[in-house]
Backbone as CSV, one residue per row, in Angstrom:
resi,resn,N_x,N_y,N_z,CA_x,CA_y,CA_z,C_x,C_y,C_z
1,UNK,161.371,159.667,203.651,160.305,160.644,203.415,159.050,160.149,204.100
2,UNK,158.458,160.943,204.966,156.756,160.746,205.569,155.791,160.451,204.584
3,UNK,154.862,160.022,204.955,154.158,159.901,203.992,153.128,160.182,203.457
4,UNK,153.138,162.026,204.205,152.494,163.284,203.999,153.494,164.012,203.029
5,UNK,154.762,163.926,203.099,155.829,164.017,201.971,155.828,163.603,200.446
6,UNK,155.454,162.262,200.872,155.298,161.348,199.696,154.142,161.510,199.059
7,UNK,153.116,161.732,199.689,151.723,162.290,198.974,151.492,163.341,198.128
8,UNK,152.584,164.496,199.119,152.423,165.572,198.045,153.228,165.701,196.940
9,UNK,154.543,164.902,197.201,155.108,164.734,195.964,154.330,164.075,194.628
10,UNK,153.740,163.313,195.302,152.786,162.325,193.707,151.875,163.619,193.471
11,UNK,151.349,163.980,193.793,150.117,165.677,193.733,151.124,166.329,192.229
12,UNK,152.517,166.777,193.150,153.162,168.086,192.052,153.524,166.917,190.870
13,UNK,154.194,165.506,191.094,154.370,164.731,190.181,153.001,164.792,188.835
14,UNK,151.661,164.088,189.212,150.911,164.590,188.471,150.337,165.740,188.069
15,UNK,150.398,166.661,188.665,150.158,168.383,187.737,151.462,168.485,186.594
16,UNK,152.700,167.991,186.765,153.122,168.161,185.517,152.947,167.213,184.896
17,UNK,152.827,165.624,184.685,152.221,165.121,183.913,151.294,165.549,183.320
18,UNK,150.160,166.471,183.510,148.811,167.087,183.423,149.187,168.189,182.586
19,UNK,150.005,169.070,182.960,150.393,170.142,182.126,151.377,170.124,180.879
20,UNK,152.435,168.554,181.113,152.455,168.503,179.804,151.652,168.009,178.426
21,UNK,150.817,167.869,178.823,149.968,167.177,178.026,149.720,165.402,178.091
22,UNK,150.670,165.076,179.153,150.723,163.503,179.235,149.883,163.167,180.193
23,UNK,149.588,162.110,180.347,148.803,161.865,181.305,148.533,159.715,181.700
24,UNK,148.176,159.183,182.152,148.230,157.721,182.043,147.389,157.230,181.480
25,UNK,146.197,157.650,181.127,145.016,157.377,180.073,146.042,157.306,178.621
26,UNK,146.961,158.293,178.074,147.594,158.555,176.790,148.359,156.733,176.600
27,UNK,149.351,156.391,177.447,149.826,155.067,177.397,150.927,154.957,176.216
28,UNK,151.679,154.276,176.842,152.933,154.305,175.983,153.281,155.452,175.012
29,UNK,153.753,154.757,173.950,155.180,155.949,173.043,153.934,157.029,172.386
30,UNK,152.746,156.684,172.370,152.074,157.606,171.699,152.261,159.068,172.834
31,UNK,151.931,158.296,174.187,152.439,159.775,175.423,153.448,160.390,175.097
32,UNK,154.989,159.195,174.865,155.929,160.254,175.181,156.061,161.052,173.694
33,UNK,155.488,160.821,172.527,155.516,161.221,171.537,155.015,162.692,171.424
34,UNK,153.454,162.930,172.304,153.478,164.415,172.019,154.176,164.797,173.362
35,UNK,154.296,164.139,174.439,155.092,165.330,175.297,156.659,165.462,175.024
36,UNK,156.735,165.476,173.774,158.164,165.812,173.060,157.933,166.808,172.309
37,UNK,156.677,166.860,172.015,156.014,168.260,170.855,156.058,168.015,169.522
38,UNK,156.169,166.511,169.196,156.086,166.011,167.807,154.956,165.065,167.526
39,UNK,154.360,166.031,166.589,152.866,165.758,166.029,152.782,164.445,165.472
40,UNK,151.176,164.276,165.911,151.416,162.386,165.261,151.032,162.545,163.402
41,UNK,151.740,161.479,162.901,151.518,161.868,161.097,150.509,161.422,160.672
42,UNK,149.929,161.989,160.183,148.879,161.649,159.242,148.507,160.373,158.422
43,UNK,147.788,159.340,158.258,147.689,158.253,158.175,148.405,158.605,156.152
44,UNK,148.687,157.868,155.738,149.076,158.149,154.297,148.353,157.955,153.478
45,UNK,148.035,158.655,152.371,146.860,158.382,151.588,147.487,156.976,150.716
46,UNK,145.993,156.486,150.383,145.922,154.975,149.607,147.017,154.902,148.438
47,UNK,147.244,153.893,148.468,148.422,153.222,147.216,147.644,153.586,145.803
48,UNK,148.427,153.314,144.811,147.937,153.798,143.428,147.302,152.804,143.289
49,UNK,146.971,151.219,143.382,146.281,149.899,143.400,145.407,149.909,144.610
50,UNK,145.246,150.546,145.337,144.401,150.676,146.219,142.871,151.412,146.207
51,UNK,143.732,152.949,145.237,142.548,153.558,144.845,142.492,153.128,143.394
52,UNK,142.623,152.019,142.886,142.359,151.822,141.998,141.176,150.724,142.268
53,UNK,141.387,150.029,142.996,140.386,148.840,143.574,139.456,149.647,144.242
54,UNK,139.337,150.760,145.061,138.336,151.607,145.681,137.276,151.980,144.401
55,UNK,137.887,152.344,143.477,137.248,153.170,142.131,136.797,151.958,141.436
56,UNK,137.246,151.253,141.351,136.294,149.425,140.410,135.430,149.207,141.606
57,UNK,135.413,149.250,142.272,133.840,148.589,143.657,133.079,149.821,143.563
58,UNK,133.237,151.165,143.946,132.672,152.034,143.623,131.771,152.265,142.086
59,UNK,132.497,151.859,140.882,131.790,151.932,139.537,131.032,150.824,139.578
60,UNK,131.568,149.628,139.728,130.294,148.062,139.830,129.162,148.635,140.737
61,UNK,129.048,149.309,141.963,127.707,149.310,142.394,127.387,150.554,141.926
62,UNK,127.709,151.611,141.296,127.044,152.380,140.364,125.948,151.747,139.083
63,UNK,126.926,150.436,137.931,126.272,149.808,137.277,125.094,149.372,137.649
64,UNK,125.515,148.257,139.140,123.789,147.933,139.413,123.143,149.012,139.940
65,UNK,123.300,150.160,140.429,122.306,150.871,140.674,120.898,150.910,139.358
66,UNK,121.990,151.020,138.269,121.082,151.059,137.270,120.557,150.202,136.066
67,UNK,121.194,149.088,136.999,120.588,147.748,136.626,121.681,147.064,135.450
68,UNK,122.775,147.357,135.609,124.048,147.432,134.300,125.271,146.439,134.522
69,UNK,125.645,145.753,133.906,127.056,145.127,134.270,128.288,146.045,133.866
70,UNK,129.452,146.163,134.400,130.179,147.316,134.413,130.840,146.662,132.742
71,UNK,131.030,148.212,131.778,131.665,147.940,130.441,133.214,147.506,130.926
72,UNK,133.712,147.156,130.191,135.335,147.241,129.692,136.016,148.166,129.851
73,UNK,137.284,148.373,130.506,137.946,149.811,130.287,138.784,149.975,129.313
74,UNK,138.435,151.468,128.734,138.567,151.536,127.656,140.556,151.683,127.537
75,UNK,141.022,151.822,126.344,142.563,151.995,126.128,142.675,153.196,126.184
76,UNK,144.161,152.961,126.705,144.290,154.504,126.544,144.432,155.662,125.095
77,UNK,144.034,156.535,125.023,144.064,156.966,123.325,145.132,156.802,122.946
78,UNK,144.989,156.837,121.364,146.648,156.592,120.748,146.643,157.997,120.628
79,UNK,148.104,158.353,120.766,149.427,158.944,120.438,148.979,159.960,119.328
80,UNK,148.588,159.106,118.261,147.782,159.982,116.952,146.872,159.724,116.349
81,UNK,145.798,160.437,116.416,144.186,160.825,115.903,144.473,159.934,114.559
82,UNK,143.440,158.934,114.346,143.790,157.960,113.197,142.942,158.769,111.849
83,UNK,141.814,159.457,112.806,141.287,160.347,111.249,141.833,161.233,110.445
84,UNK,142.122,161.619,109.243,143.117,162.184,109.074,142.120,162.615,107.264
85,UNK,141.834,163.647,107.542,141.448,164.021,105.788,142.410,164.031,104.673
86,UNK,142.325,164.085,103.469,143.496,165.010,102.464,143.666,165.898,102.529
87,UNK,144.239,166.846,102.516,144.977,168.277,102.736,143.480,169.017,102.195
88,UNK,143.237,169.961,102.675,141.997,170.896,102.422,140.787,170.700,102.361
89,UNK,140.589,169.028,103.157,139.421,168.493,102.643,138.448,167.992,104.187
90,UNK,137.393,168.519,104.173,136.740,167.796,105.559,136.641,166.523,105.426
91,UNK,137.241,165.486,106.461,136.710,164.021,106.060,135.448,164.135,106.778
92,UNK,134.869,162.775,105.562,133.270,161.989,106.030,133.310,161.065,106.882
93,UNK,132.978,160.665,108.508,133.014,159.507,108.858,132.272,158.672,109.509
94,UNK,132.084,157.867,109.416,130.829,156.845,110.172,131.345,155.369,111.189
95,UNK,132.998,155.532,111.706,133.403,154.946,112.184,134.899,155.392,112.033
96,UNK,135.623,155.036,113.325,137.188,155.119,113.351,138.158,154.366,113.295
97,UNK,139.351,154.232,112.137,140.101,153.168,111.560,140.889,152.899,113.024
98,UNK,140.393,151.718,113.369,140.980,151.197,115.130,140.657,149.339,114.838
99,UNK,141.636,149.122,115.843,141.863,147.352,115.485,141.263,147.129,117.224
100,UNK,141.020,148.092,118.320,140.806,148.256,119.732,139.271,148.414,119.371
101,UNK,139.069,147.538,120.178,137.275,146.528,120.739,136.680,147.570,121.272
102,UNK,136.523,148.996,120.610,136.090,150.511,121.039,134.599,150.918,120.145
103,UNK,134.010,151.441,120.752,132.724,151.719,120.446,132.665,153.557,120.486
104,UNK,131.871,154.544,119.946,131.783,155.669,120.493,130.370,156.264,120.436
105,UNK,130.056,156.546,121.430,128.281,156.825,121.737,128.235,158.872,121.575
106,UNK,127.136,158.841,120.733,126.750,159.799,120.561,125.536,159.883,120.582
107,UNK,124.800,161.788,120.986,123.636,161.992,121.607,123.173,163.508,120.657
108,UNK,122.221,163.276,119.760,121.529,164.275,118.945,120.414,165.260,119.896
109,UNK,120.737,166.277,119.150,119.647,167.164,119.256,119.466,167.868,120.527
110,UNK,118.358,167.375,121.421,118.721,168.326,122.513,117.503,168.657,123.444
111,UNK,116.805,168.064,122.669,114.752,168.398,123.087,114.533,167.804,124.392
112,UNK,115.156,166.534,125.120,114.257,165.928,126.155,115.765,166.402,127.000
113,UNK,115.581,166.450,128.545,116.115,167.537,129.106,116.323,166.526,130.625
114,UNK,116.170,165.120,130.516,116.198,164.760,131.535,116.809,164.682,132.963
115,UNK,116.749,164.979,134.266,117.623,165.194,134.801,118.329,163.775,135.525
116,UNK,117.713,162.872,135.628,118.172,161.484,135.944,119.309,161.187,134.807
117,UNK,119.328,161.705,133.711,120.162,161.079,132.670,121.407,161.938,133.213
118,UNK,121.419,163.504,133.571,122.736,163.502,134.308,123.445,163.107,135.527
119,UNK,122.243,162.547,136.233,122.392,161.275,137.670,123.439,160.433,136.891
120,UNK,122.843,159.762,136.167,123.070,158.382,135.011,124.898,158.572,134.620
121,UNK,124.936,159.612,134.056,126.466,159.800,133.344,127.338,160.610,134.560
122,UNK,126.936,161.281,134.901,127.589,161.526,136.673,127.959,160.166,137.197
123,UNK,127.384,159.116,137.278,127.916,157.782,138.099,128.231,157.423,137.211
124,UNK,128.078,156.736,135.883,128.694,155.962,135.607,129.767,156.162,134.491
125,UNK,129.797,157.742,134.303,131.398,158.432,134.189,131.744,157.440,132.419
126,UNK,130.463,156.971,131.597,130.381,156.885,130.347,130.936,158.444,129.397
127,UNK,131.714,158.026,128.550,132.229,159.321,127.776,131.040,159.313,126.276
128,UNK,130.959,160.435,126.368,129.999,160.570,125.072,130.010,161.990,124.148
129,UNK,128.938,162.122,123.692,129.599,163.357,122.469,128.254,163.840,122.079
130,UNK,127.873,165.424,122.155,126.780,165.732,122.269,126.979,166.622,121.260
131,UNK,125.856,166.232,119.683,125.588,166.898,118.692,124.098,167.725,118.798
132,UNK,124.327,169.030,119.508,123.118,170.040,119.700,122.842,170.781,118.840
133,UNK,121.137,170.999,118.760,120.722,171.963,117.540,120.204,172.547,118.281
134,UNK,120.514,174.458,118.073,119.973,175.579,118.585,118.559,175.128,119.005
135,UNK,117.569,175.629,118.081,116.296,175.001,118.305,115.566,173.862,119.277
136,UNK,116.376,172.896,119.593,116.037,171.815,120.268,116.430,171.997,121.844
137,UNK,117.790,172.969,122.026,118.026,173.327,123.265,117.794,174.770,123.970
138,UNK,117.176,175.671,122.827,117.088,176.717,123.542,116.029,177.066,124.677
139,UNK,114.953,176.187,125.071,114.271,176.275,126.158,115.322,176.358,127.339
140,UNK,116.142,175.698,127.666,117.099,175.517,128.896,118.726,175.097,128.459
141,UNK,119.234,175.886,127.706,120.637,175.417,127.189,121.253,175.360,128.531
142,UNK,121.388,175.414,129.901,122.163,175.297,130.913,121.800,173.724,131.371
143,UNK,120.994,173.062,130.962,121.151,171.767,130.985,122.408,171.090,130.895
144,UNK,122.816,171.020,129.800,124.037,170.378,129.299,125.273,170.969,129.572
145,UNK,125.331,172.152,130.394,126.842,172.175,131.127,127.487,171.423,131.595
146,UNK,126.452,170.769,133.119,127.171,169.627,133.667,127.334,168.271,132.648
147,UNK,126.922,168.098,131.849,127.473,167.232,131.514,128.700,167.147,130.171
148,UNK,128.598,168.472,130.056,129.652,169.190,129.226,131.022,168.810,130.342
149,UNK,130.737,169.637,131.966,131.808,169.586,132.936,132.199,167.885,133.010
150,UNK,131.813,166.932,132.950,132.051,165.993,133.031,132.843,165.479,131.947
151,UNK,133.292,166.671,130.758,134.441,165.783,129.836,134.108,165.591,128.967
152,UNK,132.421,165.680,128.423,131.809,165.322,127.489,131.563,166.707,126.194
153,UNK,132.092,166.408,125.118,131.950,168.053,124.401,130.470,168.051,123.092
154,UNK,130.693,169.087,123.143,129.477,169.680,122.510,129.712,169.960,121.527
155,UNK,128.922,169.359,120.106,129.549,169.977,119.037,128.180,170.420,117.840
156,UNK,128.403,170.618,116.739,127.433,171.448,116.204,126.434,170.438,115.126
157,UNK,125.454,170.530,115.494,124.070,170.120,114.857,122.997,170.919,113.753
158,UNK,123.299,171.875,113.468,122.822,173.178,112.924,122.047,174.125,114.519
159,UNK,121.266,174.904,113.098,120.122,175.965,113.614,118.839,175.265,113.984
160,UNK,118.554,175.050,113.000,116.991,174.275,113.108,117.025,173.027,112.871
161,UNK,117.969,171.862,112.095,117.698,170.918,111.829,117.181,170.504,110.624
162,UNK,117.591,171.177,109.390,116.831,171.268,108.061,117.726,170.099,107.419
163,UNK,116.917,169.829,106.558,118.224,168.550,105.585,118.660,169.547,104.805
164,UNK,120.123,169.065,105.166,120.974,170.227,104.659,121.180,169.668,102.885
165,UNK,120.261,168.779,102.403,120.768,168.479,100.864,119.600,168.979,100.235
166,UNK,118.623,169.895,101.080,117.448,170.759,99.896,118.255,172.061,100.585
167,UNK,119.068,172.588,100.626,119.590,174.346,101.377,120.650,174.657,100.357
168,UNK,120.672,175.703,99.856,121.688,175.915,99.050,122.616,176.275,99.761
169,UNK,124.045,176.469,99.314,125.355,176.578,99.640,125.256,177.783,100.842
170,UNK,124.776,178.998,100.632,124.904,180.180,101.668,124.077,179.752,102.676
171,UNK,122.645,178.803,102.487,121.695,178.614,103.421,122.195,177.652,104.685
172,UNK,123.218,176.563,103.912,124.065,175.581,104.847,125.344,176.090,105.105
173,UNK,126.138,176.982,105.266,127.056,178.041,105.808,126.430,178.752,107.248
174,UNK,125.544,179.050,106.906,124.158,179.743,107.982,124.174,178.850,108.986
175,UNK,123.437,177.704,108.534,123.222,177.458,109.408,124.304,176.472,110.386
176,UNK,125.476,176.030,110.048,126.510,175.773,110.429,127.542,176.532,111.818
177,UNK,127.663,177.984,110.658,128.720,178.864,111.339,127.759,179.524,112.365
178,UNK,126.175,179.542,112.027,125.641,180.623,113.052,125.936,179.599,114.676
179,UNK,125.256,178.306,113.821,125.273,177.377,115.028,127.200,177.353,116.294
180,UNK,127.836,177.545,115.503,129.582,177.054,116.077,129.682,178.736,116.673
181,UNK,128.416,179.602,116.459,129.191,180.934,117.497,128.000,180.818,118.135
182,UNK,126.565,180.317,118.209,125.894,180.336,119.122,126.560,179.114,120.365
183,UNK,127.042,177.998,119.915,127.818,177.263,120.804,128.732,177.400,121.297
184,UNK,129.616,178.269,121.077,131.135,179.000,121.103,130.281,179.675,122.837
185,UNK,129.503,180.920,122.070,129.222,181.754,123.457,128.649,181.248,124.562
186,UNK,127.850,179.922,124.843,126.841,179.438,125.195,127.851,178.734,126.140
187,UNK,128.917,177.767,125.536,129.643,176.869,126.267,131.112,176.646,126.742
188,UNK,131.227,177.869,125.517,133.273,178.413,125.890,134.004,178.044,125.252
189,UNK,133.422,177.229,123.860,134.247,176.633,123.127,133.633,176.206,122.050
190,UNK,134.232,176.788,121.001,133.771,176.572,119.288,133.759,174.886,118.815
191,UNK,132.911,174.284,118.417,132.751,172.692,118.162,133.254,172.484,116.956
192,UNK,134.370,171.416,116.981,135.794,170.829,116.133,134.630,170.187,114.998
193,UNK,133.291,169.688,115.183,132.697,168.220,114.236,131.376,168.645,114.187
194,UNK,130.833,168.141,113.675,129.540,168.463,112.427,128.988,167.233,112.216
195,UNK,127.639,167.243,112.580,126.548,166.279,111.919,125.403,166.251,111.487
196,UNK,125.475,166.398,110.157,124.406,167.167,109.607,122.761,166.001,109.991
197,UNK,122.068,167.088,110.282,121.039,166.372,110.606,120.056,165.172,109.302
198,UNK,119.798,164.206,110.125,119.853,162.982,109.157,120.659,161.852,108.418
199,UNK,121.093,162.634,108.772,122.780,161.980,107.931,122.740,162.606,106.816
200,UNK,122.255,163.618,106.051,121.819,164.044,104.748,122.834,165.264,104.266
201,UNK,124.029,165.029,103.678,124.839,166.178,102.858,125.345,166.026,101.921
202,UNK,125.585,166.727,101.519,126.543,166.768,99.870,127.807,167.732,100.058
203,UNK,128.643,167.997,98.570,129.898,168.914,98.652,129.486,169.562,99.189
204,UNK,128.452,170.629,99.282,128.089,171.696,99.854,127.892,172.062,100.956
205,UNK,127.518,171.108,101.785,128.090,170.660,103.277,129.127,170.780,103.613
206,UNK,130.379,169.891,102.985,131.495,169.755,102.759,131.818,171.703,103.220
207,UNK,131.685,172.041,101.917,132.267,173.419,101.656,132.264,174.076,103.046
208,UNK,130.714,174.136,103.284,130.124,174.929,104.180,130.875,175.054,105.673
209,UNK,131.137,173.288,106.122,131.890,173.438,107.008,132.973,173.443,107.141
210,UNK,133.862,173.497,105.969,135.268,173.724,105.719,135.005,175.443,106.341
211,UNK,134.547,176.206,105.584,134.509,177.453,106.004,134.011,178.137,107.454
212,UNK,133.342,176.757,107.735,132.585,177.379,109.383,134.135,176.765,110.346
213,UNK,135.028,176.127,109.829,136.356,175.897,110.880,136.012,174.380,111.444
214,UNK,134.767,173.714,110.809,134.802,172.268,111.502,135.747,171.288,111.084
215,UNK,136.107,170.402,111.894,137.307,169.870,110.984,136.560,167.786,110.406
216,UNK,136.064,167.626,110.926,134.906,166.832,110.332,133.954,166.585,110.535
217,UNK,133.314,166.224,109.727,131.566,165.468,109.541,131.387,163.736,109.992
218,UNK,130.720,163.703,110.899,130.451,162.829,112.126,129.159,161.797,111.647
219,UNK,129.095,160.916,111.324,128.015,160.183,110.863,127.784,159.074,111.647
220,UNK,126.930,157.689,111.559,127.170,156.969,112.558,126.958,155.372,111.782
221,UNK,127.436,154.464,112.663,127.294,153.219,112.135,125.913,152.659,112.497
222,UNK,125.339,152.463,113.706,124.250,152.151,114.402,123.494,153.480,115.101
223,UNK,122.231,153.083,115.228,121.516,153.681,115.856,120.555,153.340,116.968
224,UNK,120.356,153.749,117.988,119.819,153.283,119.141,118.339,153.489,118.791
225,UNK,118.038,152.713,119.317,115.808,152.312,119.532,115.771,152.794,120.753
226,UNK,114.557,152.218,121.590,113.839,152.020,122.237,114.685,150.853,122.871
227,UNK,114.619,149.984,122.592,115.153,148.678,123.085,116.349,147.973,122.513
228,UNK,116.257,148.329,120.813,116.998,147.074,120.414,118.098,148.532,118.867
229,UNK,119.222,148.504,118.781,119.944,148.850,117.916,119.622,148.533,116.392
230,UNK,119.966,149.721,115.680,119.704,149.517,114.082,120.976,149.087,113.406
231,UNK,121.381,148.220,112.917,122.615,148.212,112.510,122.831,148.257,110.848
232,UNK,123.835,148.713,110.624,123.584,149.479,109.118,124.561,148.159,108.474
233,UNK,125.222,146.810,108.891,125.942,146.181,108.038,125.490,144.827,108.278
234,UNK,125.021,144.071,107.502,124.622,142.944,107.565,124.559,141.726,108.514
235,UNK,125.363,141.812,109.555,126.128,140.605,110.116,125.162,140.823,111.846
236,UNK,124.923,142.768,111.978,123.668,142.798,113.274,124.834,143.065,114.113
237,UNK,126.009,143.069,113.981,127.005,143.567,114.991,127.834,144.498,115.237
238,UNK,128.548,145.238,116.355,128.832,145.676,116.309,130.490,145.591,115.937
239,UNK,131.158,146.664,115.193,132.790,146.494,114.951,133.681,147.563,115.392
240,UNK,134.640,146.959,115.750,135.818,148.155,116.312,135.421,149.487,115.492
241,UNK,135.127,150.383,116.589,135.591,152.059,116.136,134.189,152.379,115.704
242,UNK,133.259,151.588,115.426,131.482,152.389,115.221,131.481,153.460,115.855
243,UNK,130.233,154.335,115.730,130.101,155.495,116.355,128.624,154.582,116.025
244,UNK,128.087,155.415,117.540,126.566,154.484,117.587,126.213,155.930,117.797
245,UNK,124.667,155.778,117.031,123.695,157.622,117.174,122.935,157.196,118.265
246,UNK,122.617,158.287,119.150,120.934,158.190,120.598,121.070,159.566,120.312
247,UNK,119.788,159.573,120.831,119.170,160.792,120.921,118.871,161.433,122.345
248,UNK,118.256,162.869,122.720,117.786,163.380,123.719,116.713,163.391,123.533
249,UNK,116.096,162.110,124.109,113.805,161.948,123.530,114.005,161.750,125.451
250,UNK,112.378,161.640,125.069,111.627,161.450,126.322,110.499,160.595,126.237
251,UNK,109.477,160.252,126.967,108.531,159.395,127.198,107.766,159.210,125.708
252,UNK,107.371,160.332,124.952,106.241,160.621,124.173,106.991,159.737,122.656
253,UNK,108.525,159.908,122.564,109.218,159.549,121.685,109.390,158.377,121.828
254,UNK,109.601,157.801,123.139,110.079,156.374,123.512,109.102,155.707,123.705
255,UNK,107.691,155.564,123.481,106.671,154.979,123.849,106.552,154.596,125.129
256,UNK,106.456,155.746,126.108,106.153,155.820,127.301,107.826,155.440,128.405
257,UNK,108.670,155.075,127.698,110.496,154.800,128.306,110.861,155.974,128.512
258,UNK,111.869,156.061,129.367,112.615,157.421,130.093,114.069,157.318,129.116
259,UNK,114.456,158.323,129.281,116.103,158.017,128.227,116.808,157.450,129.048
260,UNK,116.942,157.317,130.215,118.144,156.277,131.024,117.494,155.281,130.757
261,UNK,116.340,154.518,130.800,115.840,153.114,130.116,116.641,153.023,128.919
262,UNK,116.229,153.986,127.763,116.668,154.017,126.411,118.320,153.251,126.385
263,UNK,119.018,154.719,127.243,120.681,154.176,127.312,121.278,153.070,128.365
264,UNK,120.612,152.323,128.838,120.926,151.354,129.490,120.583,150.197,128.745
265,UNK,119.464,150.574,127.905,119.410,149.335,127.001,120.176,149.328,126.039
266,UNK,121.149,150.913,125.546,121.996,150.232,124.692,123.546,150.389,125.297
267,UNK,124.125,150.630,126.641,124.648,150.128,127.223,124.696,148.232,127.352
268,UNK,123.929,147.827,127.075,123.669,146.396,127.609,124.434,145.633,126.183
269,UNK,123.585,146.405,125.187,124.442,145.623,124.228,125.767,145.722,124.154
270,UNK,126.028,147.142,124.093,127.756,147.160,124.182,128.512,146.428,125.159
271,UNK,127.852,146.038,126.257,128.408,145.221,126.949,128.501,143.993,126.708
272,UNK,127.508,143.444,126.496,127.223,141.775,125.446,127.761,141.220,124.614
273,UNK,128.801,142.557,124.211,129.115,142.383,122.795,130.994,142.652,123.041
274,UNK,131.100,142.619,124.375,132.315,142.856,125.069,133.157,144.259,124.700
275,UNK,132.606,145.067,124.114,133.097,146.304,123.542,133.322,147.519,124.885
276,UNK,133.918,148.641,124.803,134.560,149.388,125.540,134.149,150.734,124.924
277,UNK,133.668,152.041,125.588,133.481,152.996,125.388,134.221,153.775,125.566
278,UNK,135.046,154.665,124.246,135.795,155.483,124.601,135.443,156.813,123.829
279,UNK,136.292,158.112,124.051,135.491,159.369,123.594,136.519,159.563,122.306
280,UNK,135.081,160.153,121.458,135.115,159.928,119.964,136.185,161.376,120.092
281,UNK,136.457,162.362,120.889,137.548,163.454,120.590,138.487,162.730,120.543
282,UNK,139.258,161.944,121.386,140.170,161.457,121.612,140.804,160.699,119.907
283,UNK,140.031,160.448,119.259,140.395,160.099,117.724,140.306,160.526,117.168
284,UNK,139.398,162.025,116.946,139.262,162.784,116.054,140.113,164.310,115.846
């Protein structure tokens, strides 16, 4: 062959290299791979220990974002709800019969509206339990969706917040059942638990929310400050299955503190204290 022959042969040689899609830039089996017409696969998504280690580095620099050492993970729930009333009877409770190094955080009322605090539980994916009173949230009840969407449920606080042990029997029915259909419509779902404001009830409570469909009354072991926890049993510590009370305050309540200050300071203890946060539905 000449080697005006030979020239133009390499010419038509590369236009079909070119038109099949191959070319010498492509290089090895990856070339002959698509000029076969078989697509390259998709890298495979991460191992179950992989995204499990992605999701622990991801939550640790969430913690320090907000200045926190990461809690304990919590167990998985048992099998069966350990609270358990007598037949027809609302139980009273101020902690859950558990032998698991579990804590459960709860949030009253409804008045301070912060939006960093749903920054706060958005990252650091803490489970908690929100006892709202009409009154305290009706300026902006769409607050607490998202953090409703995040897993966290909403349950009933009354109307106004009256001590329900000066209200007679029809007056604490009122304000119970009005509260579990103003929350029903508001959030999509009627609230299972009840905490009467103060901690303050009698049978009549009892009664009241037997008839409003709650299935118990929610009390607490500790209560959150400003800085430092109230503890209701001698020893200053915390014990398997407490339910710790916080509130929705703001600056004026906290002496000039934001509520993510508030709950990071009692994040800190639960951490100190090697305990694990898990959600108080899950036992109840």
């Amino acid at each position: 062959m000449g080697k005006k022959s030979a020239a133009a042969a390499g010419l038509v040689l590369t236009g079909v290299l070119l038109a099949t899609g191959c070319s010498s830039s492509d290089g090895g089996s990856g070339g002959a791979a698509r000029s076969s017409g078989t697509a390259a696969k998709p890298s495979a998504p991460p191992s179950a220990p992989a995204q499990g280690a992605q999701d622990a580095v991801a939550g640790a620099a969430a913690y320090r974002k907000w200045g926190l050492k990461p809690l304990p993970e919590a167990p998985a729930p048992p099998a069966t709800k350990p609270v358990r009333g007598k037949p027809g009877e609302v139980p009273v409770i101020s902690d859950i019969p558990t032998k698991e190094k579990v804590v459960f955080v709860t949030f009253d009322d409804g008045a301070e509206k912060d939006p960093k605090f749903v920054e706060m539980m958005r990252e650091l994916r803490i489970p908690f339990t929100m006892f709202l009173t009409d009154a305290a949230i009706s300026s902006d009840k769409g607050y607490f969706k998202p953090l409703q969407q995040l897993g966290n449920a909403i349950q009933n606080h009354t109307l106004t917040h009256p001590n329900m042990r000066t209200e007679s029997g029809s007056q604490q029915q009122h304000q119970i059942c009005g509260q579990q259909e103003k929350l029903a419509k508001e959030y999509g779902k009627a609230p299972r638990l009840f905490r009467p404001p103060y901690g303050n009830w009698n049978e009549g409570t009892r009664a009241a929310a037997k008839a409003c469909g709650v299935q118990a009354i929610v009390l607490w072991r500790e209560s959150m400050q400003i800085q430092n926890m109230q503890y209701q049993r001698g020893d200053k510590k915390l014990h398997p299955g407490d339910i710790i009370l916080a509130h929705f305050r703001g600056r004026s309540e906290l002496k000039g503190h934001t509520m993510t200050e508030m709950t990071a300071n009692m994040l800190r203890h639960i951490q100190e204290q090697g305990f694990a946060v898990a959600r108080l539905e899950d036992y109840v």
